[in-house]
VOBA-1610 file (N, C-alpha, C; in pm, whole numbers, padded with zeros to 5 digits, always signed):
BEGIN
Unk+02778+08970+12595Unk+02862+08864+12537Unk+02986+08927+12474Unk+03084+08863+12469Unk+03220+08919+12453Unk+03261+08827+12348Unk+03330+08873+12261Unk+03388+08771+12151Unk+03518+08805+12156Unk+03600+08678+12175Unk+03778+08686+12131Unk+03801+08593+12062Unk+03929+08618+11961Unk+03971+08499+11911Unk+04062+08449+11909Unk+04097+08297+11952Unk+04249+08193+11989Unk+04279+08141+11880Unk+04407+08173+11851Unk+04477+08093+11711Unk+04366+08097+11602Unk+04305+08222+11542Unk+04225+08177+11456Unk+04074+08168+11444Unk+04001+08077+11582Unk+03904+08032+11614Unk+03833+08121+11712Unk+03735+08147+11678Unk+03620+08260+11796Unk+03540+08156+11903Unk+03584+08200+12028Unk+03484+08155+12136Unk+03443+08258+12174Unk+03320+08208+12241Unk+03245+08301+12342Unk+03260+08270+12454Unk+03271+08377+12518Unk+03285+08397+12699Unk+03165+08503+12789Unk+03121+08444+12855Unk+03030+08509+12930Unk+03076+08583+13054Unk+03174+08653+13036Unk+03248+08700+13143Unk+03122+08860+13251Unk+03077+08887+13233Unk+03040+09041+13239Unk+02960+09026+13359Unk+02960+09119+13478Unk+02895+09095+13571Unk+02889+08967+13676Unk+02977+08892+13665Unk+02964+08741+13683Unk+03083+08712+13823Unk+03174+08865+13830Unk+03319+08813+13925Unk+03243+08800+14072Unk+03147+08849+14159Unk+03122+08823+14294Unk+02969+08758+14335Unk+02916+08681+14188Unk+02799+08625+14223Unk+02862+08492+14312Unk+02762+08436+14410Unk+02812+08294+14473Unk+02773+08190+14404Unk+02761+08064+14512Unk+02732+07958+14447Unk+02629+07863+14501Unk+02519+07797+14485Unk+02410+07697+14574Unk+02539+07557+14597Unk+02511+07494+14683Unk+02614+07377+14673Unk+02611+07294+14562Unk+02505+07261+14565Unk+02450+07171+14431Unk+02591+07258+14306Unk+02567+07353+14273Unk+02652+07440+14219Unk+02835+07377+14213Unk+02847+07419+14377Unk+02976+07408+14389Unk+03036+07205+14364Unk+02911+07102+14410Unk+02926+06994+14358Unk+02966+06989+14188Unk+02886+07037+14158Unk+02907+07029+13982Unk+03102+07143+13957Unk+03108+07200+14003Unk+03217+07272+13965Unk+03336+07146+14017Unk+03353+07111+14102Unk+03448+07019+14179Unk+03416+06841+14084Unk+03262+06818+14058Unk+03252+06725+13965Unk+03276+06633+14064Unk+03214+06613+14142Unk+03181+06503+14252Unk+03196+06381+14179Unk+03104+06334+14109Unk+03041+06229+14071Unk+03191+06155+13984Unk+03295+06222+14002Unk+03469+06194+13899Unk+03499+06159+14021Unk+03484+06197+14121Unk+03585+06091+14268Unk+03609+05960+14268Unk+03487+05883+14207Unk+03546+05763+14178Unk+03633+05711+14161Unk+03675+05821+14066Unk+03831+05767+14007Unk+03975+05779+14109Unk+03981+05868+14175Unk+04079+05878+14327Unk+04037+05773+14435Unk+03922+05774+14461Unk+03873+05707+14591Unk+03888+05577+14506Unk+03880+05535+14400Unk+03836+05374+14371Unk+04013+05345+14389Unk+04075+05425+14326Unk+04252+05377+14342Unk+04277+05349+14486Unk+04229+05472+14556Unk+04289+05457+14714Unk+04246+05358+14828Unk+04148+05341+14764Unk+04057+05218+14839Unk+04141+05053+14825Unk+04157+05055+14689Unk+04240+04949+14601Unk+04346+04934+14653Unk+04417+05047+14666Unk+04584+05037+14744Unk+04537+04998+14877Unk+04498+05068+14939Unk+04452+05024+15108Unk+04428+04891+15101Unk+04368+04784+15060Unk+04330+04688+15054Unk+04464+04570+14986Unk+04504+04615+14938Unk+04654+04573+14864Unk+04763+04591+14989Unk+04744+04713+14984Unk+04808+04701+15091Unk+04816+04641+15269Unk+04698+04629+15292Unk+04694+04533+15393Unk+04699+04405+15343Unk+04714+04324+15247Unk+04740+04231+15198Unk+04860+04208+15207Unk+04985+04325+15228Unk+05117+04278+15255Unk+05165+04279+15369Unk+05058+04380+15435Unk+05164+04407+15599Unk+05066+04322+15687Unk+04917+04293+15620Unk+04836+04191+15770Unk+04810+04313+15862Unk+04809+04449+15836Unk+04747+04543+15948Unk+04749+04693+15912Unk+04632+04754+15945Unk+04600+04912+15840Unk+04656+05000+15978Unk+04705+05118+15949Unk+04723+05230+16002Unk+04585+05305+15972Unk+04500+05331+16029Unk+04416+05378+16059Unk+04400+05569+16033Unk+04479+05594+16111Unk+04501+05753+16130Unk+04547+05799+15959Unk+04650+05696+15919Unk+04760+05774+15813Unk+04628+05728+15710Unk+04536+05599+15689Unk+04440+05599+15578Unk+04346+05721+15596Unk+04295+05752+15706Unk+04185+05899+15684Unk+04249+06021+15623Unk+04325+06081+15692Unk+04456+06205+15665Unk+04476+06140+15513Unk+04503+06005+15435Unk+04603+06019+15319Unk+04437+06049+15203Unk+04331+05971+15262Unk+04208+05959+15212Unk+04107+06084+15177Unk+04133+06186+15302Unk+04111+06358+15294Unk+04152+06380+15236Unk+04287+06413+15211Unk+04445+06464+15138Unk+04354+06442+14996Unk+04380+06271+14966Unk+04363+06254+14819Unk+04216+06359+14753Unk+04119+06354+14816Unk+03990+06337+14797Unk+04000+06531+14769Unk+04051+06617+14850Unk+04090+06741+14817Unk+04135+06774+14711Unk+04268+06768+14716Unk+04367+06751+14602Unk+04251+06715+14415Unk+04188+06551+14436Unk+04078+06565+14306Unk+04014+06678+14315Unk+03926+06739+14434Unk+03791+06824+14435Unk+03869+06926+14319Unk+03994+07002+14422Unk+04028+07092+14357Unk+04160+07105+14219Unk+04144+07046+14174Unk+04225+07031+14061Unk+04087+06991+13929Unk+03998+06959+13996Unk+03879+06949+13878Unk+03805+07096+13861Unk+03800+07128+14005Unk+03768+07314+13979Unk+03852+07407+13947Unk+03986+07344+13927Unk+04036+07494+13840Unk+04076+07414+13693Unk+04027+07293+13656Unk+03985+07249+13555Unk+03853+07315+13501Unk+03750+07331+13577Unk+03659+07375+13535Unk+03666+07509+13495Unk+03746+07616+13607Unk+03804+07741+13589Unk+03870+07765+13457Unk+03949+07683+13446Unk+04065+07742+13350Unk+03985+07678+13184Unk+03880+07597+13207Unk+03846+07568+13047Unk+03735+07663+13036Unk+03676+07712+13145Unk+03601+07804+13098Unk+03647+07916+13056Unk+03737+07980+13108Unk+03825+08100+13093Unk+03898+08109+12956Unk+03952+07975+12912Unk+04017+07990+12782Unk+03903+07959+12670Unk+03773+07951+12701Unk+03729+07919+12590Unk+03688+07812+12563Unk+03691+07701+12636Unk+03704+07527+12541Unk+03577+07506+12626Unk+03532+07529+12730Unk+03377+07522+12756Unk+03316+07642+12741Unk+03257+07645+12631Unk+03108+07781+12587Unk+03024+07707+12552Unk+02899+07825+12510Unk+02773+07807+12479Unk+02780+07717+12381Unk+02860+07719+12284Unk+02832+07704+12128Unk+02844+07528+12135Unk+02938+07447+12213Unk+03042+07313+12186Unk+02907+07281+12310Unk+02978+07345+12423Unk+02923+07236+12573Unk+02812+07222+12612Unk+02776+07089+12551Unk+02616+07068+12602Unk+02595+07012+12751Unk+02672+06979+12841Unk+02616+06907+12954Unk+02579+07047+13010Unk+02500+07033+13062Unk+02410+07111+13173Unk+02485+07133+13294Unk+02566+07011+13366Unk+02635+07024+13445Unk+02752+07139+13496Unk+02825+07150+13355Unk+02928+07301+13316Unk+02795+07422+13377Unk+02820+07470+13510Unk+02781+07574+13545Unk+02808+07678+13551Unk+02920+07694+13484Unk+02992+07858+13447Unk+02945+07882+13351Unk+02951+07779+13228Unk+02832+07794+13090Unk+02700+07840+13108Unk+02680+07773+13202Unk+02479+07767+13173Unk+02431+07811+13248Unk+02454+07861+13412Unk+02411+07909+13513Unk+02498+08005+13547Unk+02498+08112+13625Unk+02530+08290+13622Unk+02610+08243+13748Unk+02715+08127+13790Unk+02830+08133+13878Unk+02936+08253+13837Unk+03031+08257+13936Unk+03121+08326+13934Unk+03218+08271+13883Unk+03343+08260+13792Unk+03460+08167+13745Unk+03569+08195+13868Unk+03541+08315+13913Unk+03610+08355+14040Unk+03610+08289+14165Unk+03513+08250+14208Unk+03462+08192+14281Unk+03481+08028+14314Unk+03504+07995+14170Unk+03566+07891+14163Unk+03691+07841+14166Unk+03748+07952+14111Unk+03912+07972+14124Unk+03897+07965+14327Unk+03843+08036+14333Unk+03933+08076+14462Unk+03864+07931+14589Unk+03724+07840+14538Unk+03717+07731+14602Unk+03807+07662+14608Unk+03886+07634+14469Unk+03996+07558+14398Unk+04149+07553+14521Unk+04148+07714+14537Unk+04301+07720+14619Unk+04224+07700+14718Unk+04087+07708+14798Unk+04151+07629+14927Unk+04152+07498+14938Unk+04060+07446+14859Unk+04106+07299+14896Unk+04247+07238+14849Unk+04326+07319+14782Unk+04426+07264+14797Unk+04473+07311+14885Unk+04450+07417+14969Unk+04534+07482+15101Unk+04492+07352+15212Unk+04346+07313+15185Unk+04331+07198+15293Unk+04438+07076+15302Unk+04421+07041+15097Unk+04515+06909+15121Unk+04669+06904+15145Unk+04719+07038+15109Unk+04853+07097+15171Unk+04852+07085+15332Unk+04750+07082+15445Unk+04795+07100+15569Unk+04770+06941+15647Unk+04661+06867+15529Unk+04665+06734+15554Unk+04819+06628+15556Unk+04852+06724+15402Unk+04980+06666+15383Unk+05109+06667+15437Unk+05105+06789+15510Unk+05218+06811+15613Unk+05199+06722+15740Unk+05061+06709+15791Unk+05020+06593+15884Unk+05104+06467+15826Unk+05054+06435+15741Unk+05065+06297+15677Unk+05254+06247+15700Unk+05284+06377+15675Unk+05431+06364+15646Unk+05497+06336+15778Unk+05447+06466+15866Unk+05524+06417+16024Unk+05450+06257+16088Unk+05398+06196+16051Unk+05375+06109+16063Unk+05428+05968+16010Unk+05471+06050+15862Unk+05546+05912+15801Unk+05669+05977+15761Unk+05681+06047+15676Unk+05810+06045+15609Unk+05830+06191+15529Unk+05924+06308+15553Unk+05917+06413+15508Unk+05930+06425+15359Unk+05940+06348+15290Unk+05967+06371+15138Unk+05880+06340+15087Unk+05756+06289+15172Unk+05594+06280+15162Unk+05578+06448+15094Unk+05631+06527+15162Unk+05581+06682+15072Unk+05663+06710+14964Unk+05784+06647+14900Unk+05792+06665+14786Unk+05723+06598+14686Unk+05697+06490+14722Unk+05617+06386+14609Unk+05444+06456+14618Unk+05402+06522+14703Unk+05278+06576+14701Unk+05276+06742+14667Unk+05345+06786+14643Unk+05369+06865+14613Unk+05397+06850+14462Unk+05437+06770+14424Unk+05435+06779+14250Unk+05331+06716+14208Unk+05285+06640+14305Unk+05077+06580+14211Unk+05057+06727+14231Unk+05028+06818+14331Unk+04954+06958+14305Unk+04974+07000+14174Unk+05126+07003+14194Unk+05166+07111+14080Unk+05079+07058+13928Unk+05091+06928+13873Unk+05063+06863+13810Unk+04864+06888+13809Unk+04863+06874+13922Unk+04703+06941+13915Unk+04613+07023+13892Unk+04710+07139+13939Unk+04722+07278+13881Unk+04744+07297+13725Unk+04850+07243+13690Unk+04889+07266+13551Unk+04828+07169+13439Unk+04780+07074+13521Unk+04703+07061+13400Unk+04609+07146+13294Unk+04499+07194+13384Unk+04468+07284+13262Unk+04526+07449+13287Unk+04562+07477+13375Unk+04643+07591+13414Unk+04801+07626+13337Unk+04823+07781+13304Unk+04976+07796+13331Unk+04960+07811+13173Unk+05039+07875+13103Unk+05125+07888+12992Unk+05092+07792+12800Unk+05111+07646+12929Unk+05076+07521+12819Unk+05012+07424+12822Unk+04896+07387+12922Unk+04825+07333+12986Unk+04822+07205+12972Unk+04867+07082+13045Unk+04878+06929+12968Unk+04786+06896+12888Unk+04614+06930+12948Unk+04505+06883+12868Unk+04536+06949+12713Unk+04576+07056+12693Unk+04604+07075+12560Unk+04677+07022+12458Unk+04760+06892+12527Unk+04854+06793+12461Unk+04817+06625+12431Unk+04906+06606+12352Unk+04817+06415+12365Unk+04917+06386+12438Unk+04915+06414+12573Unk+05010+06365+12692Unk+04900+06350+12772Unk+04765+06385+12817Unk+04665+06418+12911Unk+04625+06269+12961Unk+04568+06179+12860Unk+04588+06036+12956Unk+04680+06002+13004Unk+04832+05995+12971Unk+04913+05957+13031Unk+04919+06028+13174Unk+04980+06135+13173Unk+04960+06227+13314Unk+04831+06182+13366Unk+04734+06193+13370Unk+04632+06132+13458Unk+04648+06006+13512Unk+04649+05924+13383Unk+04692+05785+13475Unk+04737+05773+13537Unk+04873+05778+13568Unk+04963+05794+13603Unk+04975+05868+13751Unk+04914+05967+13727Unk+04933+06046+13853Unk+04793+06003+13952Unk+04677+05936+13880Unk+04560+05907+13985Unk+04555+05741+13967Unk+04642+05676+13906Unk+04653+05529+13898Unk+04795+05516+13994Unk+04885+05486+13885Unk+05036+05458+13963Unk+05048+05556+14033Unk+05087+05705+14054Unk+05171+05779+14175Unk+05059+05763+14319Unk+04965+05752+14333Unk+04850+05734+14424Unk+04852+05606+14475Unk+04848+05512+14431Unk+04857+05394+14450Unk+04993+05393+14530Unk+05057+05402+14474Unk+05231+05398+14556Unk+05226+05526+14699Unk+05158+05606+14601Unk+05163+05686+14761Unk+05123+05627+14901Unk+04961+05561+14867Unk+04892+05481+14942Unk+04932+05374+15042Unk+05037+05336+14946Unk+05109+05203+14989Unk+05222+05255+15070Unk+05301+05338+15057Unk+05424+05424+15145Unk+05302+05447+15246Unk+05219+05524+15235Unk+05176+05580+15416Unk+05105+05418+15489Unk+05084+05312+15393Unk+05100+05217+15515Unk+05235+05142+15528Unk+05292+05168+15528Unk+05437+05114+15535Unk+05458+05052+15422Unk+05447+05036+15307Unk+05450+04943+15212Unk+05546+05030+15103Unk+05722+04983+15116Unk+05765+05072+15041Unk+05746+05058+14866Unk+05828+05172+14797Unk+05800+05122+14640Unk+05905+05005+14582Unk+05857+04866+14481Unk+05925+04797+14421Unk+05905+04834+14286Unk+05924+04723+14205Unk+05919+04692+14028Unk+05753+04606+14044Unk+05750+04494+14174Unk+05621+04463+14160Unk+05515+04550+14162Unk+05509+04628+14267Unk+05397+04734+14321Unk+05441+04790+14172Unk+05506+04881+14147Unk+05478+04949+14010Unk+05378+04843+13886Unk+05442+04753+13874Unk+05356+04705+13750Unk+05210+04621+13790Unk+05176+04642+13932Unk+05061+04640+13976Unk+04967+04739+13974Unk+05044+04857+13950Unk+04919+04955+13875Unk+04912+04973+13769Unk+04963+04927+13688Unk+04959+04952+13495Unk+04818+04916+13491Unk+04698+04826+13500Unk+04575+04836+13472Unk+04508+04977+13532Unk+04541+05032+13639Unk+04433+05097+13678Unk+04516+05258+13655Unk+04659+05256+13552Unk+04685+05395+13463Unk+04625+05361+13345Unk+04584+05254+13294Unk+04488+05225+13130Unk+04361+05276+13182Unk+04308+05230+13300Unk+04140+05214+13321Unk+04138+05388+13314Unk+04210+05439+13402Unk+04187+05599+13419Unk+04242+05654+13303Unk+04325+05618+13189Unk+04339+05669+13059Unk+04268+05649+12971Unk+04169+05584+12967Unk+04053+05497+12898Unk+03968+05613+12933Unk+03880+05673+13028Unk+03860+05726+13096Unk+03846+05877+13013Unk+04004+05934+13053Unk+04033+06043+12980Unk+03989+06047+12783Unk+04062+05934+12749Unk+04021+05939+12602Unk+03887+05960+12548Unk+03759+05870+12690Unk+03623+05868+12657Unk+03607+06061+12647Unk+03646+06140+12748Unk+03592+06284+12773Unk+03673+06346+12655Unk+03795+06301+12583Unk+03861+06379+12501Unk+03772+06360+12352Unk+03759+06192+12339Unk+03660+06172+12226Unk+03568+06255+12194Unk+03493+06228+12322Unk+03354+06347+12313Unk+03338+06485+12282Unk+03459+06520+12347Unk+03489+06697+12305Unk+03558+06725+12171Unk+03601+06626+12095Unk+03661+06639+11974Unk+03656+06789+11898Unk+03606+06796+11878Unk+03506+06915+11807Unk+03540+07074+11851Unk+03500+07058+11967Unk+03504+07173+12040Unk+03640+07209+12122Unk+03746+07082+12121Unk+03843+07078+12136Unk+03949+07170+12041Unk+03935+07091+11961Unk+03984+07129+11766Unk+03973+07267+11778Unk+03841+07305+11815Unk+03839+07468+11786Unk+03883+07561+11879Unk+03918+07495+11996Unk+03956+07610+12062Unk+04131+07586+12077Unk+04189+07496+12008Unk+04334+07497+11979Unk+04381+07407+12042Unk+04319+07289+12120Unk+04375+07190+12154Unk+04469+07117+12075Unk+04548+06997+12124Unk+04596+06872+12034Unk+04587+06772+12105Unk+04503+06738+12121Unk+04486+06612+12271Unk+04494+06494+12125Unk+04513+06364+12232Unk+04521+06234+12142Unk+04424+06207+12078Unk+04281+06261+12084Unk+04205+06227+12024Unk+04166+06301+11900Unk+04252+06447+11912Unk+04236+06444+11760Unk+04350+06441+11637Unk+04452+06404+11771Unk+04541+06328+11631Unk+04503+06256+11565Unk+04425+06157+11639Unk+04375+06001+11550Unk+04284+05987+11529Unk+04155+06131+11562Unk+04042+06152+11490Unk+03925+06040+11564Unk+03820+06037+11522Unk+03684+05973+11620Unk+03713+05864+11580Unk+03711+05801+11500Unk+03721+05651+11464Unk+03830+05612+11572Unk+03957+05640+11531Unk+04090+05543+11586Unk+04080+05587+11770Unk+04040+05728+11806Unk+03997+05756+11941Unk+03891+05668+11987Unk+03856+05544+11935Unk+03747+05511+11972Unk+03812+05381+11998Unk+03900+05320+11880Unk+03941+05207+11952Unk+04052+05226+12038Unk+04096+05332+12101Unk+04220+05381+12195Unk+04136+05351+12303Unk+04016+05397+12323Unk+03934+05393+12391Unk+03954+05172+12471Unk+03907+05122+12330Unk+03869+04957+12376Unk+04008+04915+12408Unk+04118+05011+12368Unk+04262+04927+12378Unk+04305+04930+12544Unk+04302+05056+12549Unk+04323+05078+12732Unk+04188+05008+12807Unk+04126+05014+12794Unk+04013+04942+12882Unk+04018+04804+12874Unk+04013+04708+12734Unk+04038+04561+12742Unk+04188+04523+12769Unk+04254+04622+12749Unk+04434+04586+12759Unk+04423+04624+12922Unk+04365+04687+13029Unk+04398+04678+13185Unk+04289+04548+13223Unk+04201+04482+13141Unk+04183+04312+13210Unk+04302+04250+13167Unk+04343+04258+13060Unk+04412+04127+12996Unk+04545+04137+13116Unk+04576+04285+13114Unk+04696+04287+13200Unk+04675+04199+13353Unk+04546+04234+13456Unk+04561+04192+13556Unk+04533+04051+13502Unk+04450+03996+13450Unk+04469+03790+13392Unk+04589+03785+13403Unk+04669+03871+13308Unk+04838+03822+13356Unk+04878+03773+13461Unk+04873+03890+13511Unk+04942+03917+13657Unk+04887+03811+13758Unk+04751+03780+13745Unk+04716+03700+13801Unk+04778+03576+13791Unk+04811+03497+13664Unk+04904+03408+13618Unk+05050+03432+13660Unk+05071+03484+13625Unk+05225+03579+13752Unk+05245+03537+13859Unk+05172+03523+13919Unk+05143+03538+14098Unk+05168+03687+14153Unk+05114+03764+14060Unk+05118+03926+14136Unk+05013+03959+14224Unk+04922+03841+14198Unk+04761+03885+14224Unk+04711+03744+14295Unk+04614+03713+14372Unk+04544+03605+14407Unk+04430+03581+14336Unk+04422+03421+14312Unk+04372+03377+14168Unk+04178+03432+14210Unk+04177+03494+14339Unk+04020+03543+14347Unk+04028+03709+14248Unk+04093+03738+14217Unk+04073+03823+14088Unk+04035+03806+13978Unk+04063+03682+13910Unk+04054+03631+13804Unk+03836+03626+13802Unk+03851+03519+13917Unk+03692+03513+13932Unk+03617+03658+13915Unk+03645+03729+13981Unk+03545+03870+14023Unk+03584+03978+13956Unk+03671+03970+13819Unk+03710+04073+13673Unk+03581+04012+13605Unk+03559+03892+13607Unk+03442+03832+13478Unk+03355+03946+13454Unk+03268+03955+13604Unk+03190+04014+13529Unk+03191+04167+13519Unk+03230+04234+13577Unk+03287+04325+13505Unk+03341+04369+13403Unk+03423+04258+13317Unk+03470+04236+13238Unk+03367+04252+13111Unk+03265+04185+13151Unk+03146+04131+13043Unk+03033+04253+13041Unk+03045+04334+13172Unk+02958+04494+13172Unk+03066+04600+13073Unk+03189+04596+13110Unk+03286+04670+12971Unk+03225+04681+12878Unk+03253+04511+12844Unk+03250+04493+12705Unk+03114+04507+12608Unk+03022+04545+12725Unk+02860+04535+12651Unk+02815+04675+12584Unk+02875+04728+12739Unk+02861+04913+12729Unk+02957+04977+12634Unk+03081+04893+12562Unk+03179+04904+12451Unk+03138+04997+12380Unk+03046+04835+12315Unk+02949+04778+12193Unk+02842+04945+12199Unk+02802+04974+12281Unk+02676+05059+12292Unk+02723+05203+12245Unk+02845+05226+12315Unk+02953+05343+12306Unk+02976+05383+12101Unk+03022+05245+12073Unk+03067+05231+11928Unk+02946+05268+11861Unk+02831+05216+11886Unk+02714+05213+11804Unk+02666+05351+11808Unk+02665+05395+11943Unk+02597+05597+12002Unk+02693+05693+11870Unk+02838+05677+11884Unk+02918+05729+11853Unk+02964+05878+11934Unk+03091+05859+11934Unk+03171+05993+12007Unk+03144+06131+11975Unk+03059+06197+12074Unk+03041+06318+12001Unk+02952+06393+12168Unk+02971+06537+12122Unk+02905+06619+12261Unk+02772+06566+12319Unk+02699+06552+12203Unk+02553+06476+12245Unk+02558+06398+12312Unk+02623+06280+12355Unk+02626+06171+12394Unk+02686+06150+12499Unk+02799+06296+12541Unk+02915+06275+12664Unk+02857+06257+12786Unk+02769+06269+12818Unk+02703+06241+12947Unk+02721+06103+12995Unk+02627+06078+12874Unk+02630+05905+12882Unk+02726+05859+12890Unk+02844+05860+12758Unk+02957+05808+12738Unk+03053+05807+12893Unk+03046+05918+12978Unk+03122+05946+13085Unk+03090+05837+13191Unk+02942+05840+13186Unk+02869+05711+13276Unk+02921+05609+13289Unk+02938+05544+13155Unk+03013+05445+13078Unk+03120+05428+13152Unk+03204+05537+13133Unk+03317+05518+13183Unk+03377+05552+13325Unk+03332+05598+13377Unk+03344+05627+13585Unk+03261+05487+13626Unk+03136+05413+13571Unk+03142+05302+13623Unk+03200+05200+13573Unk+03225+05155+13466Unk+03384+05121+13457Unk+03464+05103+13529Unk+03529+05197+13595Unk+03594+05168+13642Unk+03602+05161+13811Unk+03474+05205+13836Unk+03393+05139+13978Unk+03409+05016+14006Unk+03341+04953+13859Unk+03317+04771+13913Unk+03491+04738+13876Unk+03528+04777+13822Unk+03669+04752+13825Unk+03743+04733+13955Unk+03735+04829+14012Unk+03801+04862+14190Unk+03713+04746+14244Unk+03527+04788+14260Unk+03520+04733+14341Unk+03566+04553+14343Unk+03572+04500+14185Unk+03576+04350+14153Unk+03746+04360+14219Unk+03841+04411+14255Unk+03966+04441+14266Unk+04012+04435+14420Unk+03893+04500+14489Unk+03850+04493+14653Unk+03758+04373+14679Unk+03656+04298+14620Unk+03617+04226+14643Unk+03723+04091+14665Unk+03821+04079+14561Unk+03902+03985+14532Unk+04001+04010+14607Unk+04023+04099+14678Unk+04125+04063+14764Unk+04086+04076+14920Unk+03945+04114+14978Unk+03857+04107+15069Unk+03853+03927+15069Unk+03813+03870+14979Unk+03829+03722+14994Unk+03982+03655+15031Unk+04037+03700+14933Unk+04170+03649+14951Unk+04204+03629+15106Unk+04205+03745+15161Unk+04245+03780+15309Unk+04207+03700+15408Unk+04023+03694+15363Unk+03961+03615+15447Unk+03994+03484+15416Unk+04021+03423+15325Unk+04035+03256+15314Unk+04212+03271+15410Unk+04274+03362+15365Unk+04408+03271+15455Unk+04415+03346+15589Unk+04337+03392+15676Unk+04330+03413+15792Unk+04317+03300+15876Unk+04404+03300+15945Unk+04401+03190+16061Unk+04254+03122+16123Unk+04233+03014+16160Unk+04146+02985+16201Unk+04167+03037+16343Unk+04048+03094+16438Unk+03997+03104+16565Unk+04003+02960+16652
//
């Protein structure tokens, strides 16, 4: 065991012997954090479906290629998430209780993970050059800065997760820039509507983030973070938490009233709406803290499951009621 200390604060690192052990898959699932795809695949699914809602017909080829692409791009930006918090310290023995953190608790390589990390982004880099000669070459500048952004999140110098900027950038980049991407590779260029058609699902995925920042409070604090949640400490991180999550229904009710949306949304948010708000209540009562992040995470990746799927359901109907009769 090796002891260093950041700004002050001592972590432990289990570095020693550890650079060329491999990995069981089960392993490499937990490093990549499978069970977080939700949150990419539920957006991209959402846009696809939105988006054939405007053009009346899917490109086929450009949804698999944009659907790989995306699905890479998450794997590996969560494993050198996993890389880079183990490396600096903010996941050790002492804070991280999930079992899951297998650089903590099981004798992986951090190396190993790093270097899973660059290829799948080398994959979603050659998807993306596909994608591009297919649609539009400035497809690789705009994908090329989600990497970068993926990378740097917890990577590099100043790492976003170390800022109370980290929901925003997430949202943002796996709500709105994804969504719009989605919608460009089916022909669907960007407006002011399409933009403020994803503001619920940059809250749902910032909601999201705040739940994992809540939880780590603690262990955050000590290893030199400043994420939003401990500016405003467990209490007020908690209702940041109910603000982004009940503020992306209230938003699509809007919108629905708007005419941004077809009024079969309104129907198929209910209940979803009413699973939120139960699992809230349960969240508030557990309280924010390492013990509990498992759960709390649950909470929140299905969340925002029935979210998408109530989002695809409602516009799966839509489609079907104004399709021509046979």
């Amino acid at each position: 065991m090796v002891k260093s200390s950041e700004k002050g604060f001592t972590v432990v690192k289990q570095r020693t012997n550890r650079y060329y052990t491999g990995m069981k898959a089960a392993q490499f699932f937990h490093i990549v954090e499978m069970r977080t795809k939700i949150i990419s695949m539920g957006t991209f699914f959402c846009a696809s479906i939105y988006a054939l809602s405007q053009t009346g017909s899917v490109k086929p080829v450009n949804a698999v290629v944009m659907g790989l692409a995306t699905l890479f791009i998450d794997m590996g930006t969560t494993g050198f998430n996993t890389f880079f918090d183990y490396w600096r310290g903010v996941d050790n023995a002492l804070y991280t209780k999930e079992q899951d953190k297998v650089l903590v608790h099981q004798a992986v390589s951090p190396i190993m993970a790093f270097l899973v990390s660059l290829a799948l982004f080398a994959l979603a880099a050659l998807l993306g050059l596909y994608l591009a000669c297919l649609t539009s070459w400035n497809l690789i500048l705009v994908g090329g800065v989600c990497m970068l952004v993926g990378f740097f999140y917890t990577g590099g110098p100043l790492p976003i997760s170390r800022t109370p900027f980290g929901e925003v950038f997430a949202g943002f980049f796996l709500g709105t820039m994804l969504f719009l991407i989605t919608l460009y590779v089916q022909g669907v260029p960007p407006s002011v509507k399409h933009v403020v058609v994803t503001v619920p699902f940059l809250l749902m995925i910032g909601m999201i983030l705040s739940v994992n920042n809540g939880c780590d409070l603690v262990g955050d604090k000590a290893s030199g973070r400043k994420t939003l949640a401990i500016l405003l400490g467990s209490d007020k991180a908690f209702g940041l938490i109910a603000v982004e999550g009940l503020g992306a229904y209230a938003i699509s009710f809007l919108l629905v009233i708007l005419g941004y949306h077809p009024s079969t949304l309104a129907f198929c948010l209910v209940p979803s709406l009413v699973l939120y708000s139960k699992a809230l209540i349960e969240v508030k009562k557990a309280g924010l803290d390492a013990e509990h992040k498992s759960v709390h995470m649950q909470f929140a990746s299905k969340s925002y499951l029935h979210f998408c799927l109530a989002f695809i359901a409602a516009y799966a109907l839509s489609i079907g009621f104004s399709a021509p009769a046979s």
